[in-house]
MMTF fields as JSON, N, C-alpha, C and O atoms, coordinates in Angstrom:
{
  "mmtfVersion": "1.0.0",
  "mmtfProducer": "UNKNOWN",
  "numBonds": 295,
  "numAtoms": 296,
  "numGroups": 74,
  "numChains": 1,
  "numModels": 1,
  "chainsPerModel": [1],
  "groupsPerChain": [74],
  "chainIdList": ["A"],
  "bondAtomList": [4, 2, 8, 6, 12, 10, 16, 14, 20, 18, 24, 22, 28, 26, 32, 30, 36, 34, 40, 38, 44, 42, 48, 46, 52, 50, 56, 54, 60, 58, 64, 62, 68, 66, 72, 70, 76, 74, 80, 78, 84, 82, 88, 86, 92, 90, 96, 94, 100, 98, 104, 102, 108, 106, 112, 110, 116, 114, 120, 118, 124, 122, 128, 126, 132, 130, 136, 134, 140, 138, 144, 142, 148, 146, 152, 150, 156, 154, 160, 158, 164, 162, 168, 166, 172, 170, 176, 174, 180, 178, 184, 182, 188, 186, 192, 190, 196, 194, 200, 198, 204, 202, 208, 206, 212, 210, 216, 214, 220, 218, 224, 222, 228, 226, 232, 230, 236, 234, 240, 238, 244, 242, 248, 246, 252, 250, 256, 254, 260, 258, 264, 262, 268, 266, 272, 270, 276, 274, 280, 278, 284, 282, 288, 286, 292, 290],
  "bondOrderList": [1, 1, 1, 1, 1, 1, 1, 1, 1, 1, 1, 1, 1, 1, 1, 1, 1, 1, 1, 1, 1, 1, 1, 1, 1, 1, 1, 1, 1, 1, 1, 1, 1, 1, 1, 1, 1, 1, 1, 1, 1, 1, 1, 1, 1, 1, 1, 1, 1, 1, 1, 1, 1, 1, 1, 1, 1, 1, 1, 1, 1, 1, 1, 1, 1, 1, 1, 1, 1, 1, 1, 1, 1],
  "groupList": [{"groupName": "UNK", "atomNameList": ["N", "CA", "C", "O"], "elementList": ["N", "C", "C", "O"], "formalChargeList": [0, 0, 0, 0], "bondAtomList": [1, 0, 2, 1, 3, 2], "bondOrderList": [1, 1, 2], "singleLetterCode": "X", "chemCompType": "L-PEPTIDE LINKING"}],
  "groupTypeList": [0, 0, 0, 0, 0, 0, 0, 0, 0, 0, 0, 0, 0, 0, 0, 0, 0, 0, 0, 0, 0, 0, 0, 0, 0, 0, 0, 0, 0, 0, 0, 0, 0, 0, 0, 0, 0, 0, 0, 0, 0, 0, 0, 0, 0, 0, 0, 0, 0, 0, 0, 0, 0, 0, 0, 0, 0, 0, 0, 0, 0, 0, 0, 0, 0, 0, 0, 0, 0, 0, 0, 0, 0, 0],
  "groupIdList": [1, 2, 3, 4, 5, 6, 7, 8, 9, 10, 11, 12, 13, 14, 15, 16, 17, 18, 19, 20, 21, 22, 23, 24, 25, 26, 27, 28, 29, 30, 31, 32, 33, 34, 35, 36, 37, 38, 39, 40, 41, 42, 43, 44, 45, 46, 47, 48, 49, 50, 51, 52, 53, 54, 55, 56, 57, 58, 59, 60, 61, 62, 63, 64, 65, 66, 67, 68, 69, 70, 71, 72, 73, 74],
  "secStructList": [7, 2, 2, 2, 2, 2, 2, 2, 2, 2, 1, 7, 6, 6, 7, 7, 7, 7, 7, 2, 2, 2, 2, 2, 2, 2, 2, 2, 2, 2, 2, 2, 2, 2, 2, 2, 2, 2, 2, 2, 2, 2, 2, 2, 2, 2, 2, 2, 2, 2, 2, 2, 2, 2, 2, 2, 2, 2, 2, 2, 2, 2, 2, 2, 2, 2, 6, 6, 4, 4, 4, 7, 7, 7],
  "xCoordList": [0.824, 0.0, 0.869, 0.5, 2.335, 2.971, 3.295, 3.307, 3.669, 3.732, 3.265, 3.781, 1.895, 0.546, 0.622, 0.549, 0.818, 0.945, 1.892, 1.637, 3.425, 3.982, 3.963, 4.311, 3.504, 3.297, 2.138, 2.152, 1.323, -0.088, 0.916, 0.651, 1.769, 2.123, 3.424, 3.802, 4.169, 4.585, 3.616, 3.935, 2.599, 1.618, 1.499, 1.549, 1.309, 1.262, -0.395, -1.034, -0.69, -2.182, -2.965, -4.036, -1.505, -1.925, -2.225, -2.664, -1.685, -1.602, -0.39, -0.493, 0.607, 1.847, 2.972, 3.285, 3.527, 4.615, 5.644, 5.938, 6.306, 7.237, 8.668, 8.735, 9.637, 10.769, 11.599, 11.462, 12.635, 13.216, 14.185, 14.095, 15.101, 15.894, 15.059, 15.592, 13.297, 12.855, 12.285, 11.945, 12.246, 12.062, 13.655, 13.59, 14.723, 16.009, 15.994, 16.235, 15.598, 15.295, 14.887, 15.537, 13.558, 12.366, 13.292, 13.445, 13.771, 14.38, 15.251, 15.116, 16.375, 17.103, 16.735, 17.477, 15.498, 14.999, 14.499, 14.78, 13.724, 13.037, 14.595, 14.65, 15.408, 16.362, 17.164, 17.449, 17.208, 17.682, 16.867, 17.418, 15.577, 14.511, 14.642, 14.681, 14.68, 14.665, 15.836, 15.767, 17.035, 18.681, 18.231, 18.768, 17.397, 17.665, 16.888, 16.982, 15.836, 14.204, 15.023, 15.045, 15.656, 16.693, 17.64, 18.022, 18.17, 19.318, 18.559, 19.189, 17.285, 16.539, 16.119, 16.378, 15.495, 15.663, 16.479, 16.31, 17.427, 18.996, 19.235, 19.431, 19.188, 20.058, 18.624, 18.845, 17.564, 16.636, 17.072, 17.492, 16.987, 17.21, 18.193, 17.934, 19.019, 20.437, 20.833, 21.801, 19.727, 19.632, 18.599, 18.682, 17.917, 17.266, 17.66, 17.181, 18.609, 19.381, 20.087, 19.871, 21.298, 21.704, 21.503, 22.311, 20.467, 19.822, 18.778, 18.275, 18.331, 17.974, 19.058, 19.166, 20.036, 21.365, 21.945, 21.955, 22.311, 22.817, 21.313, 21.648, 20.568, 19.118, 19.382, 19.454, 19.491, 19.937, 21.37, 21.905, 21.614, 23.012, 22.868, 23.179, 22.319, 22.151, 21.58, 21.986, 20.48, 19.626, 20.133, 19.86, 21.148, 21.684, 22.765, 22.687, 23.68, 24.452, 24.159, 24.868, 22.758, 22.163, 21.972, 22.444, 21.537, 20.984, 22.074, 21.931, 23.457, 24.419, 24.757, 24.913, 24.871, 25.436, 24.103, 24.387, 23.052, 21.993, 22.526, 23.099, 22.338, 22.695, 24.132, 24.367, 25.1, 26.333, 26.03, 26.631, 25.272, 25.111, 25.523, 26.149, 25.222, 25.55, 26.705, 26.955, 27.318, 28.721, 29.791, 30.745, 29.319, 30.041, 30.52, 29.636, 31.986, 32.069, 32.382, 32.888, 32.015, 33.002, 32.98, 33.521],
  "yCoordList": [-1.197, 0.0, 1.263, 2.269, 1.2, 2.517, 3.291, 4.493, 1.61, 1.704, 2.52, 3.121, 2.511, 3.396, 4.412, 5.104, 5.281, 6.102, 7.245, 8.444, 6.349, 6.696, 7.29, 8.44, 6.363, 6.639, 7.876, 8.481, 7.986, 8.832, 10.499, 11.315, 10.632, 11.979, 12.062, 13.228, 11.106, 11.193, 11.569, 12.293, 11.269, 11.697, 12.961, 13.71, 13.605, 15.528, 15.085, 14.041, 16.977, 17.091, 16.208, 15.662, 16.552, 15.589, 14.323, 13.927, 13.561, 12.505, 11.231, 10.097, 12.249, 11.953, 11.624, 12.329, 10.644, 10.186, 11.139, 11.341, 11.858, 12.83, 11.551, 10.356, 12.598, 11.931, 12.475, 13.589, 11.303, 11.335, 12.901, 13.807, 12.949, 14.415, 15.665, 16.718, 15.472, 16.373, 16.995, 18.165, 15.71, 15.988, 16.828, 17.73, 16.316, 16.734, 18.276, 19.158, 18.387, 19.972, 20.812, 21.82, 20.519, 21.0, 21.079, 22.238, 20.261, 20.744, 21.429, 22.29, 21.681, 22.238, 24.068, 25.02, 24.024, 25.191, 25.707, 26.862, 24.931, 25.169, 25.864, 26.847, 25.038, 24.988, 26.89, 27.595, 26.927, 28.362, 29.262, 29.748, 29.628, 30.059, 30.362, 31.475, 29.222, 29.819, 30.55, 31.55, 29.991, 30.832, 32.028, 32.948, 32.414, 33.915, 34.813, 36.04, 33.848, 34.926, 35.141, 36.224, 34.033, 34.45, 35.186, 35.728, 35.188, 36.133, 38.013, 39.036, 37.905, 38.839, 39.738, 40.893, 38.726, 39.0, 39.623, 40.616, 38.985, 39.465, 40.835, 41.778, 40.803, 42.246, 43.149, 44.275, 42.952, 43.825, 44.204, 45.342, 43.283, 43.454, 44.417, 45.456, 44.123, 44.77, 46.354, 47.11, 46.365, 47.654, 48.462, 49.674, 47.852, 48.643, 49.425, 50.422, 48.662, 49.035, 49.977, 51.041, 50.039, 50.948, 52.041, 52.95, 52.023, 53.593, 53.976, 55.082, 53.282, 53.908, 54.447, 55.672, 53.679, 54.069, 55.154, 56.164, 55.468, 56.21, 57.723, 58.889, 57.484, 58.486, 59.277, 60.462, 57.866, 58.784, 59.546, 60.256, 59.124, 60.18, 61.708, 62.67, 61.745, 63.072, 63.641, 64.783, 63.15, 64.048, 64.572, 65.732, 63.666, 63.879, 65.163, 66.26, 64.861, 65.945, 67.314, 68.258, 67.412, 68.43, 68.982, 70.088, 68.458, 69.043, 70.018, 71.081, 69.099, 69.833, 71.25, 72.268, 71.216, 72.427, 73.404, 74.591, 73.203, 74.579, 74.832, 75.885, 73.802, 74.426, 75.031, 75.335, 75.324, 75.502, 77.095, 78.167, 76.815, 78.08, 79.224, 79.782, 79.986, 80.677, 81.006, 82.179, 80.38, 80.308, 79.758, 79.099, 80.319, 80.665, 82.29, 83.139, 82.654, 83.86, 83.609, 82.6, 84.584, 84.543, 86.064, 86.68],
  "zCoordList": [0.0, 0.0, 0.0, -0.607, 0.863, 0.979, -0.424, -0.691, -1.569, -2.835, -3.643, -4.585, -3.079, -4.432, -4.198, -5.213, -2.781, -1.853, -2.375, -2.479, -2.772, -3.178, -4.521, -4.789, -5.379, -6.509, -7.043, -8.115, -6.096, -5.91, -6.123, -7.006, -5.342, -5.011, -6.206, -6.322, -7.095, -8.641, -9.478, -10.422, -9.355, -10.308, -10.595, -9.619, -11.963, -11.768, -12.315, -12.443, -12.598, -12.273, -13.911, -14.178, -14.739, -16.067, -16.62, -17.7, -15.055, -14.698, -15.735, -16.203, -15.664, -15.98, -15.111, -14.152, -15.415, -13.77, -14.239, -15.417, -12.913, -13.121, -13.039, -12.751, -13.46, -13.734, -12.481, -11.974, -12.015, -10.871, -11.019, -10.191, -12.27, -12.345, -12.046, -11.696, -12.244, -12.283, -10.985, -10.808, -9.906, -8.683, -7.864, -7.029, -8.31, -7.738, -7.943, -7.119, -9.448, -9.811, -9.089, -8.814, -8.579, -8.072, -6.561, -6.176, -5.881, -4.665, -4.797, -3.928, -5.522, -5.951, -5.98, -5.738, -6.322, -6.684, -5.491, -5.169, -4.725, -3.385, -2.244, -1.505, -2.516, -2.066, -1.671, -0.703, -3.507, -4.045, -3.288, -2.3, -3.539, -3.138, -1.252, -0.726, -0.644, 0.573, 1.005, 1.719, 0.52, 0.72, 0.276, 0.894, -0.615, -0.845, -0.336, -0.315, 0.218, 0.975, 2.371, 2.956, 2.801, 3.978, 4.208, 5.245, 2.746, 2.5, 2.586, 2.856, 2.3, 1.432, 3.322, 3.66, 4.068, 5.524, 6.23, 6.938, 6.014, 6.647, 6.329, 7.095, 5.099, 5.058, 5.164, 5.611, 4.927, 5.34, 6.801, 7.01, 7.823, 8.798, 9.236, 9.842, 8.989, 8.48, 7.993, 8.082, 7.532, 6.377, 7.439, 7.637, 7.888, 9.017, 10.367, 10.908, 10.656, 11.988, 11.539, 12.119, 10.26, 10.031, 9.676, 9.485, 9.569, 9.175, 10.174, 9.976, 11.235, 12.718, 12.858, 12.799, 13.063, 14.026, 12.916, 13.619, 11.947, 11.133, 11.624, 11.836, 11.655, 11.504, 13.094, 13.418, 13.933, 15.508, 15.693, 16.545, 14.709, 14.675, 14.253, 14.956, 12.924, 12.017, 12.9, 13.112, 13.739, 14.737, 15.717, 16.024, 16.548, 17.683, 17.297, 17.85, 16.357, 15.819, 15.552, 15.901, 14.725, 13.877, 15.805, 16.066, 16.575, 17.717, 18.396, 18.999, 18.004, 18.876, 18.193, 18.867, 16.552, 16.223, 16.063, 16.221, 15.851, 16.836, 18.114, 18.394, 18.98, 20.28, 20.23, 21.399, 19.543, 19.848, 18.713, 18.765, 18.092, 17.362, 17.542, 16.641, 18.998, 19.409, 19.722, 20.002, 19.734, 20.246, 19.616, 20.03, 18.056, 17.22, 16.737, 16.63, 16.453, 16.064, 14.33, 13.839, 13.753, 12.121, 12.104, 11.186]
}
């Protein structure tokens, strides 16, 4: 029975038996696919922090030379 089982989920919707290279493919691809949605995460992640942290800077800075404004001569 595990047999038919097996064979049930080779079957495509055309009801054509897929070929073994074509399953290796197909993981292969699944494979690609998640490395890069992860990859795609990461540096989102990544890309986020640095530009909080880059954003709390410009602010913090911009704050100091108003306040120091004054106390400048030219």
């Amino acid at each position: 029975m595990k047999h038919m089982e097996h064979e049930k989920s080779d079957i495509l919707v055309t009801g054509e038996k897929r070929q073994e290279g074509v399953k290796i493919m197909e993981q292969k691809v699944y494979k690609v696919m998640r490395g890069a949605g992860a990859t795609n995460i990461a540096v989102g992640i990544i890309t986020l922090v640095v530009g909080l942290v880059s954003g709390i800077l410009l602010i913090v800075t911009g704050a100091r030379l108003i306040a120091g404004k004054s106390k400048l001569l030219f």
